[in-house]
Every structure is written in structure tokens, then in C-alpha cells.
C-alpha positions in Angstrom: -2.7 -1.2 -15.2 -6.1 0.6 -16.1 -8.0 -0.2 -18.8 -6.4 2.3 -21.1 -6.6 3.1 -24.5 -3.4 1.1 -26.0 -3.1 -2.6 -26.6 -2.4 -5.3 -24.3 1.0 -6.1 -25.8 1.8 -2.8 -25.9 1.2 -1.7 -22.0 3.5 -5.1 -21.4 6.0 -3.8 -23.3 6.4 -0.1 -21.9 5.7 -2.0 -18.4 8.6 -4.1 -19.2 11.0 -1.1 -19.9 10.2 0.6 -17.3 10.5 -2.2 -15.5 13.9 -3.3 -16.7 15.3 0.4 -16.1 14.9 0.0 -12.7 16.3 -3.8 -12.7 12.7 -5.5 -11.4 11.5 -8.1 -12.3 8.5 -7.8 -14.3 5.6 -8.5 -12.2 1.9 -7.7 -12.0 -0.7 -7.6 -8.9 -4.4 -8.6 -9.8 -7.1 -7.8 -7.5 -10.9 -7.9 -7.7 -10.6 -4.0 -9.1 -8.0 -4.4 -11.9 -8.9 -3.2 -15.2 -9.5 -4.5 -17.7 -11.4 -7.0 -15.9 -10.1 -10.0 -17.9 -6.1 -9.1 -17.3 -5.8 -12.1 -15.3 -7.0 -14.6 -17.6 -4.9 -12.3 -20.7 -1.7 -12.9 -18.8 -2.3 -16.6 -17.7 -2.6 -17.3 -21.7 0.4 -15.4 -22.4 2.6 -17.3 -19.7 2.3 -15.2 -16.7 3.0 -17.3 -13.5 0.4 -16.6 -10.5 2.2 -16.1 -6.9 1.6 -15.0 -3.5 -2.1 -15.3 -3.2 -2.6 -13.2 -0.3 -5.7 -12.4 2.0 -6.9 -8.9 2.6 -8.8 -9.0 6.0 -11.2 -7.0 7.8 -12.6 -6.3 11.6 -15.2 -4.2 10.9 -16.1 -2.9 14.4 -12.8 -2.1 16.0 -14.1 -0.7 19.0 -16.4 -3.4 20.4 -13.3 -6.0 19.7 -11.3 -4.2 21.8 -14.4 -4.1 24.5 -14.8 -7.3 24.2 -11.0 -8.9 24.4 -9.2 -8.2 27.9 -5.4 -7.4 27.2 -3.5 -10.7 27.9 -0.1 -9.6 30.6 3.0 -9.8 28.6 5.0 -12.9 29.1 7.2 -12.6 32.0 10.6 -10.8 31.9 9.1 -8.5 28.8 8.6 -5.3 28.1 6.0 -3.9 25.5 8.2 -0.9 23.6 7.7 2.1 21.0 10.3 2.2 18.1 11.3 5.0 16.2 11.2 3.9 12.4 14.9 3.6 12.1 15.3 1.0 14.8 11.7 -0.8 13.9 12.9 -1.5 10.3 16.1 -3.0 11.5 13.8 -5.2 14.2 12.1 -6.5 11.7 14.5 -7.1 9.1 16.8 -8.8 11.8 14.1 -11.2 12.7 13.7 -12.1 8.7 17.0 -12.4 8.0 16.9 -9.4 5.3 19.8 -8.0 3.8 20.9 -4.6 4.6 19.6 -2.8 2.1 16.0 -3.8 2.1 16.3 -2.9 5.9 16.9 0.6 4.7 14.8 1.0 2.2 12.2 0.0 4.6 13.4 2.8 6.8 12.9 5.4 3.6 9.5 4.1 2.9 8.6 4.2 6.7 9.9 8.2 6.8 8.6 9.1 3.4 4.8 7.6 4.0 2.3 10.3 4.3 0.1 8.0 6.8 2.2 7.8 10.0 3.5 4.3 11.3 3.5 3.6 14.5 5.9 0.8 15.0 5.8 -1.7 18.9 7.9 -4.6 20.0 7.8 -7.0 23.0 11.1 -6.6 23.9 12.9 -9.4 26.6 14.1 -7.2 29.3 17.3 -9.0 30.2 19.1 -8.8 26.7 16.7 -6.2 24.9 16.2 -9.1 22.3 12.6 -8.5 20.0 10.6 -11.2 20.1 8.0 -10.0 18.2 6.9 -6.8 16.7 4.4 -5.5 14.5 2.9 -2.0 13.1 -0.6 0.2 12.9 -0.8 2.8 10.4 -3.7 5.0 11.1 -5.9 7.2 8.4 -9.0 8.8 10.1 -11.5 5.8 11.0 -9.0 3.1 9.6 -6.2 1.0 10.7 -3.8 -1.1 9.0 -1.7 -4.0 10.9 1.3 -4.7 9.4 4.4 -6.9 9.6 3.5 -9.1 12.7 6.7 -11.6 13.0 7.7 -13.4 15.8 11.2 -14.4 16.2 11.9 -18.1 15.1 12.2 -20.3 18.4 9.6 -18.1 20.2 6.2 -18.9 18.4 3.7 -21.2 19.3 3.6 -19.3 22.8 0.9 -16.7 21.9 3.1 -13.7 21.4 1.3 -13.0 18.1 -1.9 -13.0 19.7 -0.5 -10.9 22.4 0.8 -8.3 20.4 -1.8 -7.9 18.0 -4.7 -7.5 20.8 -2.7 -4.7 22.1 -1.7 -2.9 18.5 -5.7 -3.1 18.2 -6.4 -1.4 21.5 -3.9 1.1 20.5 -5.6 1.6 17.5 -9.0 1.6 19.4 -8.2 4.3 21.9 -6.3 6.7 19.0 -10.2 6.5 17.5 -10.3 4.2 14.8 -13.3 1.8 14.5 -12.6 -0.5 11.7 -9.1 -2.4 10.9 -7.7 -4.5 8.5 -4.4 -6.1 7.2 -3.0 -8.8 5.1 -1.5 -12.6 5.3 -0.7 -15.3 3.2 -3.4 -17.7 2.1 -0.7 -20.7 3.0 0.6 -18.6 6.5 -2.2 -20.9 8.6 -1.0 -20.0 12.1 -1.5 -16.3 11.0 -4.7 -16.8 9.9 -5.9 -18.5 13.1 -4.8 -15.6 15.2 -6.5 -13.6 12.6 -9.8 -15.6 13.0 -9.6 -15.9 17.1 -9.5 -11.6 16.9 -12.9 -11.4 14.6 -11.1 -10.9 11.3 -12.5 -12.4 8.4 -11.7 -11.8 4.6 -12.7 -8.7 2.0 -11.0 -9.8 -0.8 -7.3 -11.6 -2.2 -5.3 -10.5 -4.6 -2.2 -12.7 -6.2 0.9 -11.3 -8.2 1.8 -12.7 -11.9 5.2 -13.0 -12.9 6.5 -12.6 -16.6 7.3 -15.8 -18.1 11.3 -14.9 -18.1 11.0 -13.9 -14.2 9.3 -16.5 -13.1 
């Protein structure tokens, strides 16, 4: 919400119609930029419940990183892969355990996106199973990395780190030069991947919940 001209309780209440018509649950995102600059502590005081603190992080020289970090060989018995967007939202919604329609909703936002996704998986060879995947998402000199998940039973083993070094490399020969992305502030095995690739944070931003969503 920007600062606008109406009240506070006002802007709630249109949000919370609009809101309603699409059967969501009221919810608002606060980062360093909202306005008015004192939403945050407005919403705390009226109830609002913060959630998902997350951590926006950045590698601010792309290209030395990927000088710098020799590609690791896939596991043995794997296959690095390319998926169209169809069969990368199902990948990833198969290793969460989402429902089938979030898995194709991800599909429309993946089509409909003006910046194009580029979506990889390392594949096991014998039974095609993903055992990790993740995305880049190019615009000029940036690159977002997005949706790193490694399949349950399989972590631990440095597929993460694996995956990610050659996502950036990707990203590094295509021409971009500085990435970023965004984890969890509790996801603690994320974030030491994170910090063992040069990434270090820019900024967080949580989510607050309306009092009768929460």
C-alpha cells in the first residue's frame, strides 16, 4: 500500500474487499520501502500477526564467483536437464507435496511472466526421478534464483550446492553480473549454502496477517 491520500482504516477496508472477492486471506508484505513508513508498527497495534520473515540476498559480482568456484561433477548416475515450464512446475510441486492446482497456477505464472524462466533439474538417470531443481530468471545484468528444493531423503549430500553453482554459471555465461534470491530466516541449511556461494543479505521483508486470518 502507498502512502495515499485516504485513511488507514479505510485502505484496510477496500483491501479487505478486494481481498475477500477473491477468497484470500487478508495479508500484507512490509519491506524497508513500504509506505507510509510506520505501516508496520500501525498494523502490529491493530492486531496484525508478523510471518515469514524472509531474507533477500545478494552476490554482487556474479562473474568473478563463477571464476572463482570450479563446477562440482554431478553425483554419479545423474543427469543435469532443461524443463519446459509445464513439466518444471509439476517437479517442483511434486517434490513439495502441492496440490494440483497450485502446480498449475505456477505453470500460468511461469508462461505469463514477462522475464523468462529458465527452469534445470538433476535428474537420476535410471528412473528419471528429480532430485533437485531450481530456477534463474534473467533481466539485463540481473539474475534471480528461485525455488531450490531438494527431494526429502536426498539432502545433506550437497545437491543444493551443486545445483546452484551451476544455475550461477548459467547465469554468468548468458551475461549477467550480479544475482540474488530469497530464503527463510529460520531455512538454516539454505542459508549456509547461501553464505559458502558469497551471498550475503540486502534487506528482509515479513508478511502481516489480519487478525481473523491469522
Amino acid at each position: 500500500m502507498a502512502a495515499g491520500r485516504l485513511p488507514l482504516a479505510q485502505k484496510l477496508a477496500c483491501a479487505a474487499a478486494l481481498f475477500a472477492e477473491a477468497d484470500l486471506p487478508l495479508i500484507a508484505r512490509i519491506t524497508r520501502f513500504t509506505q507510509p513508513p510506520e505501516l508496520d508498527g500501525q498494523l502490529a497495534a491493530l492486531g496484525w500477526t508478523a510471518v515469514d520473515t524472509t531474507l533477500v540476498q545478494v552476490l554482487a559480482d556474479l562473474n568473478l564467483a563463477a571464476r572463482a568456484t570450479a563446477l562440482a561433477p554431478l553425483p554419479a548416475g545423474t543427469k543435469w536437464a532443461l524443463l519446459a515450464a509445464a513439466e518444471y512446475a509439476e517437479a517442483v510441486g511434486e517434490l513439495r507435496g502441492s496440490p494440483a492446482a497450485q502446480r498449475q497456477a505456477h505453470v500460468q505464472r511461469l508462461l505469463a511472466s514477462p522475464v523468462p524462466y529458465q527452469g534445470y533439474v538433476i535428474r537420476r538417470v535410471s528412473d528419471s526421478c528429480v532430485l533437485a531443481c531450481g530456477q534463474l530468471a534473467r533481466e539485463g545484468d540481473l539474475v534471480g534464483i528461485y525455488d531450490v528444493y531438494t527431494r526429502e531423503g536426498q539432502r545433506g549430500q550437497g545437491l543444493a550446492q551443486t545445483l546452484c553453482e551451476r544455475l550461477l554459471a548459467q547465469s554468468a555465461s548468458d551475461g549477467a553480473a550480479v544475482a540474488y534470491l530469497q530464503v527463510e530466516s529460520t531455512n538454516a541449511s539454505a542459508l549456509r549454502v547461501y553464505q559458502r556461494l558469497g551471498f550475503v543479505d540486502g534487506y528482509t521483508y515479513h508478511y502481516r496477517e489480519a487478525p481473523d486470518t491469522a
